[in-house]
C-alpha positions in Angstrom: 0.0 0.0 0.0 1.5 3.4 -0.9 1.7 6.4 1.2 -1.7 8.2 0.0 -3.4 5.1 0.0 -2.4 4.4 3.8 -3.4 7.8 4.5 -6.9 7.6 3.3 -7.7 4.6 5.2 -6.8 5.5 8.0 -8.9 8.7 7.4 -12.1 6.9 6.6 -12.9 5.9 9.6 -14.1 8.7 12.2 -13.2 7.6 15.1 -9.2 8.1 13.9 -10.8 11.3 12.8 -11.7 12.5 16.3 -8.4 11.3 17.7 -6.5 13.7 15.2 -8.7 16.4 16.0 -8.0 15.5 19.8 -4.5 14.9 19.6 -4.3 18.3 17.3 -5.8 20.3 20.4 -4.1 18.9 23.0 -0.6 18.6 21.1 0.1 15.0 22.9 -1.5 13.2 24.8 -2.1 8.9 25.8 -4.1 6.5 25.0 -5.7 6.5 28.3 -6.3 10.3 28.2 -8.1 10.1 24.9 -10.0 7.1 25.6 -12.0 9.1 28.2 -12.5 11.7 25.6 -13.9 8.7 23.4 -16.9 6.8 23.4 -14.9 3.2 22.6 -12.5 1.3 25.2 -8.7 2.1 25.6 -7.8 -0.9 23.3 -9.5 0.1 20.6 -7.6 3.5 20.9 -4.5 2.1 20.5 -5.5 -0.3 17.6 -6.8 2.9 15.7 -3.6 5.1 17.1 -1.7 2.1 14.9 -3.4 2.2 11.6 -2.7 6.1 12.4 1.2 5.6 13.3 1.5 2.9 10.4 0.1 5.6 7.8 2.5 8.3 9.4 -0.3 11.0 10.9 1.1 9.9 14.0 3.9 9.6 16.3 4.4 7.8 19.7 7.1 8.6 22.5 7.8 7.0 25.8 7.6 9.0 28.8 7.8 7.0 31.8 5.2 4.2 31.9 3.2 5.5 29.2 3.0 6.0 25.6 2.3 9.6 24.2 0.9 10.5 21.3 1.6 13.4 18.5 0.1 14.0 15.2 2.6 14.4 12.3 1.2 17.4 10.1 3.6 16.8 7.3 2.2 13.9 6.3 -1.5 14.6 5.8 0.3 17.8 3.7 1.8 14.9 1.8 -1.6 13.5 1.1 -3.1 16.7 0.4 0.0 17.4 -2.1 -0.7 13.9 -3.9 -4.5 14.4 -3.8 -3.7 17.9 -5.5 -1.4 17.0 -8.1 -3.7 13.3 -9.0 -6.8 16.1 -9.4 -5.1 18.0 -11.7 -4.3 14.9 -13.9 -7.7 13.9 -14.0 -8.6 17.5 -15.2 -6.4 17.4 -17.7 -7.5 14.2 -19.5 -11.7 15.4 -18.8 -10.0 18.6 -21.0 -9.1 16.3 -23.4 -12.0 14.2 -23.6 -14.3 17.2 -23.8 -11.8 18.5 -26.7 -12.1 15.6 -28.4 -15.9 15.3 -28.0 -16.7 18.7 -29.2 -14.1 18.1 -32.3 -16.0 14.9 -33.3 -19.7 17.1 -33.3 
């Protein structure tokens, strides 16, 4: 799976949604501490704070007994970047298509 493509699955699920927008507030924060912010169980936190960490909108430190938790802003620029630049592509072929449409009438 490439980089866009981890990206957007870990964004289609709202729950990872919220825990951006959480983690983006707070700047850092655990699993526990979000968990009570969250309607779902402390495991499920952390599974979702992996599909995050393996697509790169996320980064985890040790600080003492627990894990903290960051959001990585670069990446989801990334994504934006490739979503940007795969939109223009498509335009440019529908420009094409229409050209070639109208050419043909």
């Amino acid at each position: 799976m490439n980089l866009l493509d981890a990206v957007l699955v870990a964004l289609a699920e709202p729950t990872r949604r919220q825990l951006l927008d959480l983690l983006a507030e707070r700047g850092e924060a655990s699993a526990s501490t979000l968990a009570q912010a969250l309607p779902v169980t402390r495991q499920a936190i952390v599974k979702h704070l992996a599909v995050l960490d393996d697509a790169g909108l996320v980064s985890s430190r040790r600080a003492g007994r627990e894990v903290r938790y960051r959001t990585r802003p670069e990446r989801l620029a990334q994504a934006a970047r490739d979503l940007s630049e795969l939109a223009t592509a498509w335009e440019t072929r529908l420009a094409t298509i229409k050209r070639l449409a109208e050419e043909g009438d």
